[in-house]
N, C-alpha and C positions, 0 to 999 in steps of 0.2 A: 455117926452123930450128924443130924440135921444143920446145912448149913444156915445160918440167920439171915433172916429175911428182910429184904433189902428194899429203900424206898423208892420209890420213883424217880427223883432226882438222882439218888445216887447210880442207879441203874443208866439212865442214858447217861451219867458224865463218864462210865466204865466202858458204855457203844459207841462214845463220842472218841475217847483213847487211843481207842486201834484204829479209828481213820484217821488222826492227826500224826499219827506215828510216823515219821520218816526217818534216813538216815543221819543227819545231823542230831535231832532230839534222841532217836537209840541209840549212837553211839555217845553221845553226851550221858544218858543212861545210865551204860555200863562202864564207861570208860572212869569213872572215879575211883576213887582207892583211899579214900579219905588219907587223904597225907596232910591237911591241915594248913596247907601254903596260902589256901583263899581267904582263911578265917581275919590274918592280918589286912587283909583289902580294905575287908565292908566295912566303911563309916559306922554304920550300926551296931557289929560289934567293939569298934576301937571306942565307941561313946557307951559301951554298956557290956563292959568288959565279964560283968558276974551271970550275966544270962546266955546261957550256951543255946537259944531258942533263936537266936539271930544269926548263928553259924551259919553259913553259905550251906556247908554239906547237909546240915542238919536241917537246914529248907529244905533243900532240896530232898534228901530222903522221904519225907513226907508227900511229894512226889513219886520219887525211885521205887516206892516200896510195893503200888500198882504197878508199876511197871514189872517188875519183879514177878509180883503176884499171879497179873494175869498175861503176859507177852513173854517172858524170859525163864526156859527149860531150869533155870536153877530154881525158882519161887517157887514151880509147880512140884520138885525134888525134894528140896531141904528147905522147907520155906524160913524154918526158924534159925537156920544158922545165913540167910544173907535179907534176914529181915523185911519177907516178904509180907504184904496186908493189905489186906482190900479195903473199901469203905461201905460203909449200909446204912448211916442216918443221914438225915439234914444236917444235925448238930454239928457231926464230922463236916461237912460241907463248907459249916461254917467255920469252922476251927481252919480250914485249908485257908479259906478267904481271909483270915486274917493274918496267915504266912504269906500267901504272893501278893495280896495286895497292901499289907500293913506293913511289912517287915522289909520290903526289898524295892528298889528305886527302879530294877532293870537297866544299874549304871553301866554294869560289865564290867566293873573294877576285877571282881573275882574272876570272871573268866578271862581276861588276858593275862591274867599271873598263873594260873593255872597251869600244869606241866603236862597233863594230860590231853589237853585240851578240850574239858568241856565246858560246856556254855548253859551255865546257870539262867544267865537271864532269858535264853531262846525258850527254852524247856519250862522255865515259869510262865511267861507269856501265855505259853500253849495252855498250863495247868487255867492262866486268869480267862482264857478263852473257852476254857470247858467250864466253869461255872457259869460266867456270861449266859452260855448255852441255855443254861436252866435257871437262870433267874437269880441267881447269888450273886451279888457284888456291892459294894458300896453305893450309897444311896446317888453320891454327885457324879458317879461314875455311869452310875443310869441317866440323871439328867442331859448329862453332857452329849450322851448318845443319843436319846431321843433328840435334842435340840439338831445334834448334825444328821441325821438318819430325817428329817420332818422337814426343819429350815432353811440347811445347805451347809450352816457350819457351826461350830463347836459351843458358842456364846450365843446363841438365838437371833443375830442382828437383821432385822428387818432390810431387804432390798433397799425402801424410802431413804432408812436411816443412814446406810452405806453411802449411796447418793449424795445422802445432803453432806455429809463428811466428806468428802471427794469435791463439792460442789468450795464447800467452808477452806477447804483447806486452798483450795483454788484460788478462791478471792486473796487468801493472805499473803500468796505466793504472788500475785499479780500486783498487789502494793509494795512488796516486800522489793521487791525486781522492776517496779516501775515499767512492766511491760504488761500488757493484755496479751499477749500470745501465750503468758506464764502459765499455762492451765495443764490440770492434770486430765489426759483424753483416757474417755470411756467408749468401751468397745470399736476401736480405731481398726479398721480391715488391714491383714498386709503392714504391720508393727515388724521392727527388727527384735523388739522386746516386748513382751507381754508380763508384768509385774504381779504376782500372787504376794497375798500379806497374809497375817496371822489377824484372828479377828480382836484379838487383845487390843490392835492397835486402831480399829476403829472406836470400840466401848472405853479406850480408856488412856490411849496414848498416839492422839493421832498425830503429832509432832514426828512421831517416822516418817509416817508419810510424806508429807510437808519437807521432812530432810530429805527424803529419797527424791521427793518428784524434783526439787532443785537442785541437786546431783545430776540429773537426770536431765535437766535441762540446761544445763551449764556444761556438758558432753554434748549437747545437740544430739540427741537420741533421738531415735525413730520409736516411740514407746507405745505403750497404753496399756488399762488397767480394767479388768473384762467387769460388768455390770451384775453378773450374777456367776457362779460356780467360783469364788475367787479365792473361795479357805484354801491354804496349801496344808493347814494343819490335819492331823488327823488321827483322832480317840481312836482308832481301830490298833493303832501302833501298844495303846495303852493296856487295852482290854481286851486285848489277845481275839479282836475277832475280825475275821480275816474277811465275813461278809462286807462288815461297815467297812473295813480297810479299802477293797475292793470298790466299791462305790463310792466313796470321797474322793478318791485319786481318779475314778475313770469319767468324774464331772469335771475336774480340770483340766484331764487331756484335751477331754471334746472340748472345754470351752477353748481354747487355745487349738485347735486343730478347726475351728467353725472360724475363727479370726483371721487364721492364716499365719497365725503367728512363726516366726523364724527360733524365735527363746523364749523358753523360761525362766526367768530372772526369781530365785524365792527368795523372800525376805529372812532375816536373821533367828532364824528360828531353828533347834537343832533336833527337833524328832519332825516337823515341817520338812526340811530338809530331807533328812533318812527317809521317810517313809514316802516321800511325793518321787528323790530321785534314784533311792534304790531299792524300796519295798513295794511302790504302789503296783510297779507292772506285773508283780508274780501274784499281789492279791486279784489287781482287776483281770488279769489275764489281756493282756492288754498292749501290742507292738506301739510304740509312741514315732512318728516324725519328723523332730524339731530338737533342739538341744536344751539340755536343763541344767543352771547351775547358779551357787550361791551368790546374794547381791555382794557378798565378800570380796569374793572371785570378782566381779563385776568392777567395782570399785578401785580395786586394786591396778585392773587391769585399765580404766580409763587416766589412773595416776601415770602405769608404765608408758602409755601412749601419747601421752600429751593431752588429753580430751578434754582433763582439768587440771588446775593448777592449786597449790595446798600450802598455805603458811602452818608449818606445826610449832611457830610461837604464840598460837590463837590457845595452842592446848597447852599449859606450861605446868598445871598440878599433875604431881605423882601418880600415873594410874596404873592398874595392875591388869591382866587380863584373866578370865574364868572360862577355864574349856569346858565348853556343856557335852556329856554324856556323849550323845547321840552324835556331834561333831565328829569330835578327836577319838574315841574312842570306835565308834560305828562304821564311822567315813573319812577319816583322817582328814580330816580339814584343822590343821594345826599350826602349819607354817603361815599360809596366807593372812591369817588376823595382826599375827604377831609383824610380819613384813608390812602392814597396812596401819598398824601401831606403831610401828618406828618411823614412819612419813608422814604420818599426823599429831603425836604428838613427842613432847621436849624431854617427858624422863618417865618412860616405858619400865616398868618393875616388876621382875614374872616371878609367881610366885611358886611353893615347892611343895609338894613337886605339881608338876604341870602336864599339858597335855595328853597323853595316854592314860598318867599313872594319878592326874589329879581328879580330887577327891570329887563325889556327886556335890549339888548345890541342894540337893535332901526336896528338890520338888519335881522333880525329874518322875517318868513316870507317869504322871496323873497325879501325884500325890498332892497336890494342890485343890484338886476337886474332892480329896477325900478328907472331909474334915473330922472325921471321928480320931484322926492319927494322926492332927495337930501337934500333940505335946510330945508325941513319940518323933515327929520330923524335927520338932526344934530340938530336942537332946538329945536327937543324932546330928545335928547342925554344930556342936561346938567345933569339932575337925576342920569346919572349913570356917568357923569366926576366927581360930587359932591362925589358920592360912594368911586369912585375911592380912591380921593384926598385923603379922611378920612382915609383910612386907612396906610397909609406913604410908601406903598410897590415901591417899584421898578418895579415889573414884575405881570403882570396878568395872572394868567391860568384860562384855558377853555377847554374846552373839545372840540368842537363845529368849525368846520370851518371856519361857516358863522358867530358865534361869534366873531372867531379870526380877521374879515374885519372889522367888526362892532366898533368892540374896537380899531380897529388899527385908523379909520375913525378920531373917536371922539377924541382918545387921540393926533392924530395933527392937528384936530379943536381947541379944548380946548388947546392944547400948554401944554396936561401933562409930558412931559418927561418919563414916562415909557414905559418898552415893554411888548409883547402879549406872549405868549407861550404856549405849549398845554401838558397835561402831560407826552406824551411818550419822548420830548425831555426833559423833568428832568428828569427819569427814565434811560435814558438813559446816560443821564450826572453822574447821582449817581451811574451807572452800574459797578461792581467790575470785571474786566477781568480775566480768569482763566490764571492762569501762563504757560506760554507755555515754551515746554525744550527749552531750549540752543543749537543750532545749531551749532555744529564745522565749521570753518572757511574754512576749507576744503570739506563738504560738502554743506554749503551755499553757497561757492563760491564768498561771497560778504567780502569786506573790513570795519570790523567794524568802527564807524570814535564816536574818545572821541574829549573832549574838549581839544582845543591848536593843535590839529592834521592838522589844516590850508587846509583842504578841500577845504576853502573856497577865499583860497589865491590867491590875484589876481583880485577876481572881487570886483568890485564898484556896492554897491547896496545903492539904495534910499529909505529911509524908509518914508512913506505917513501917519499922522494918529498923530489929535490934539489934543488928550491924550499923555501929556509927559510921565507918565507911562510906557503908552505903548511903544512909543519909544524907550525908555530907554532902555526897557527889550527887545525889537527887536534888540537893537543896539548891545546891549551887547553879548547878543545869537551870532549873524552873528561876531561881531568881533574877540570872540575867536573862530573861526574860520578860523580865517586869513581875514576876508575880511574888505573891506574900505568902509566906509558908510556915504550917505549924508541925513540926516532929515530937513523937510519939514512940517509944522503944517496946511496949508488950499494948497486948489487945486491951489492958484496964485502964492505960494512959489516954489509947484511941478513941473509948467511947467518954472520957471527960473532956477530953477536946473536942470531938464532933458535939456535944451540947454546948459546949463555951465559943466557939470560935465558929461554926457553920458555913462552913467549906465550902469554895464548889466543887472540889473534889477530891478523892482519897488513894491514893498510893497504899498498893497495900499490901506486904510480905506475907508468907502462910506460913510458915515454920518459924514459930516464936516463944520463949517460955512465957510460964504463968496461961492467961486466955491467950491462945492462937490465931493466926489470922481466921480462920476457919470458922472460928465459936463468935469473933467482932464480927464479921460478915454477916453472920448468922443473926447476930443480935442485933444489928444496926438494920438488917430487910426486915426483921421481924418485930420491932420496938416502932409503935405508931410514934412514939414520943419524940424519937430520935431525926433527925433534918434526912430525906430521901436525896444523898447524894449519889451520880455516879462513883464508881471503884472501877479502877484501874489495879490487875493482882499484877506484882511482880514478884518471882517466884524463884528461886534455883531445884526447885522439885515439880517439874513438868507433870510426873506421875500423881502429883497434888492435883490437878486440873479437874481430875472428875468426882474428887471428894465434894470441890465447891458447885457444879453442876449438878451433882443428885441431890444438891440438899433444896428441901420445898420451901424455897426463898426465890427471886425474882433472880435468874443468873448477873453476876458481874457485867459491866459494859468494854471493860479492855483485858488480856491478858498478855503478859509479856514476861517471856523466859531468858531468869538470869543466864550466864555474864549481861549486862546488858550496855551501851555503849550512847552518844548524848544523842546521836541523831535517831538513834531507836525511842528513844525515851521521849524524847518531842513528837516524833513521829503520831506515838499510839498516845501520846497528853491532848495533842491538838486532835487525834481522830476521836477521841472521846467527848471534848469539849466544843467537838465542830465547830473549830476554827481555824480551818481550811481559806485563805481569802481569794476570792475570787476578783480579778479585777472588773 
């Protein structure tokens, strides 16, 4: 009998097979015995207990079963008794793709429970690496590659754009620190540390950086942050292909090897991590220098030294930590977060289980670029909203970028009421500032301004924000200072007060029920009717910042992230209202 005629695609992912074939993936292979031990791991199946199509083995077979077929003397023998099969359409092609790439995170839950020792997630990779090959993958899973394979890294961000973020963040740091030396240096020759980020954190959280560069400068580091090569991240780890792998990692070495740099410092990120400090060299082929390790490591290590100094009553809410995938489980970076947890903040809560055996954050993967398997990641997400709940914390940390979506995802699915955050900003928050002299009034040139000194006398500010607490404590602040103030608790109170009372300025919360700060913002740039005042956002959701930036309104004129404390808040009222006095 004629064997069926086979397409084109399937044809090279069967020529593509036996070159990727090594010993780890073949014996992973063969080494299974379906005993069932992995099936309790995956998050996937413990949220979707009636479908046996999420089984670890049962993926994996659909792999094993080429394997079988055309590499392993039992498939070619008795093919039907160890379920050997080949593939021959696209359609199959596509059925694969929606097992390694829909169905499985690459957390490795499975394979370190495993008795055998194989490794699911390696041998999937490989499987996501051979479609890649020919063109089968998820549509954002293709963007995302071209973006880093064309632009340099993962989110498309323009050189300019990075720059001016770098430039932005500089300034904040230099008022923030009262020094002009506060700046973050680009491409510095001969750095003891050479800083890579994840590009998340320029499009849409650049408050890391900002926390790192003043970590960083409060250790008196020898630093800098290279101007172009600087993604540590890298899609190749996702999509199984080993070319882009190769090439994203062997742009950072060079760029770091052309610096002179002595380290690699990478930012909190856990397949950034894996794949920059232990996969890129075997993709790029590639002897590296210089030493590479996590700003984790870094931090911790400038605490054990002396380099800075850390109030962990700055951090007093219940936080838990989330070991990302690729961390704990890849590269055992597991103790360091938790030892840098308990020196920053007041009541550390780990949750269970943890570290090795805890659960994916269901974005892990790519799976955040692949939006077809939305509904399928969030109701595989209840396992770790369950995690969450358990342990009463307020605030999640992570190390991990694509964590920090993952979790953000879930906890306004599930309707948890906590926040996400990453360790440099408590480190940051606990950060003890060195006393800087006392400048004569004469030589600063500025008008120190106490309380009751009526700076503020004269203007009408509106304070936005449905925590009366906070109100309170805004009102208070700005009144003695002379000023008059009207409060406002949801966005429909905001816009009757800005037509009744016309403000000169607007304090303004973004997480609020009924109209949000977000939607008043919106409606007050975009209502000719309404009085064109400055906005001042003050916010405990940082990750909000680029909601109010993308939206086609004229951006805000101050932002300021909660806790916020009275000389912050004078600070950015007076930078806003330029009234700064000079003498």
């Amino acid at each position: 009998m004629a064997e069926q005629e086979r397409s084109h695609k399937a044809q090279k992912v069967l020529e593509r097979l036996g070159k990727k074939l090594n010993r780890q993936i073949a014996g992973s292979m063969a080494g299974c015995v379906h005993c069932g031990n992995c099936t309790q791991s995956c998050h996937y199946v413990l949220t979707n207990p009636d479908d046996p199509t999420y089984a670890p083995a049962y993926k994996a077979d659909q792999i094993r079963k080429l394997f079988k077929r055309h590499h392993d003397w039992t498939g070619r023998v008795v093919p039907w008794w160890v379920k050997a099969k080949s593939i021959y359409t696209d359609e199959e092609l596509e059925a694969l793709k929606d097992t390694v790439f829909g169905k499985c995170t690459n957390c490795r839950r499975c394979s370190v429970n495993c008795p055998m020792g194989v490794d699911f997630a390696t041998f999937n990779r490989m499987a996501r690496g051979l479609l890649v090959s020919v063109g089968i993958m998820p549509e954002g899973v293709a963007v995302v590659s071209k973006d880093q394979w064309e632009i340099g890294n993962q989110m498309g961000v323009l050189k300019e754009d990075y720059i001016d973020t770098l430039e932005w963040m500089s300034e904040e740091l230099q008022e923030e620190l009262g020094d002009a030396e506060a700046v973050i240096p680009i491409d510095k020759m001969d750095a003891d540390v050479v800083y890579s980020i994840n590009p998340r954190e320029v499009k849409y959280d650049p408050r890391t950086i900002a926390d790192a560069a003043k970590i960083f400068y409060v250790a008196g580091e020898n630093w800098t942050m290279p101007s172009e090569g600087w993604d540590m991240t890298n899609f190749g780890l996702f999509s199984g292909d080993d070319d882009l792998g190769g090439a994203v990692a062997r742009r950072l070495y060079e760029k770091v090897e052309e610096l002179r740099g002595k380290k690699l410092v990478i930012s909190e990120c856990g397949h950034g991590y894996r794949s920059t400090r232990c996969e890129g060299q075997n993709w790029a082929g590639y002897d590296i220098n210089f030493v590479m390790e996590s700003s984790v490591t870094t931090m911790l290590r400038y605490i054990k030294e002396g380099k800075i100094q850390v109030d962990r009553t700055r951090n007093a809410v219940p936080v838990t930590f989330h070991d990302s995938c690729n961390n704990a489980r890849s590269c055992g970076l597991t103790e360091e977060p938790r030892e840098l947890l308990n020196l920053v903040c007041m009541d550390f809560r780990d949750m269970v289980p943890n570290r090795a055996e805890n659960y994916c954050c269901t974005g892990g993967g790519g799976a955040m670029s692949m939006s077809e398997y939305t509904p399928r990641r969030l109701r595989s997400a209840k396992i770790k909203a369950d995690q969450l709940v358990a342990t009463g914390a307020k605030i999640v940390v992570t190390s991990c970028h694509n964590c920090v979506d993952g979790l953000s995802d879930l906890i306004k699915h599930y309707k948890l009421g906590m926040e996400v955050a990453q360790l440099v900003n408590l480190v940051s928050n606990a950060l003890v500032l060195p006393e800087r002299p006392v400048v004569p009034e004469e030589v600063s040139g500025k008008v120190p301004v106490a309380a009751g000194d009526g700076v503020l006398s004269g203007r009408r500010i509106l304070v936005v924000d449905d925590e009366p607490d906070i109100r309170e404590f805004i009102t208070a602040v700005l009144e003695d200072r002379g000023a008059t103030t009207v409060q406002a608790a949801d966005g429909d109170e905001a816009i009757a007060a800005l037509r009744s009372q016309a403000p000169d300025l607007v304090t303004l919360d973004l997480n609020m029920p009924g109209r949000d700060g977000g939607e008043f913002f919106e409606s007050m740039r975009g209502d000719a009717s309404l009085p064109n005042v400055p906005v001042l956002i003050i916010s405990g959701h940082p990750e909000l910042r680029r909601l109010i930036y993308d939206r086609h309104v004229p951006p805000p004129e101050g932002f300021l992230d909660k806790p916020i404390d009275e000389e912050d808040l004078l600070l950015n009222v007076r930078k806003v209202l330029e009234l700064v006095h000079e003498r």
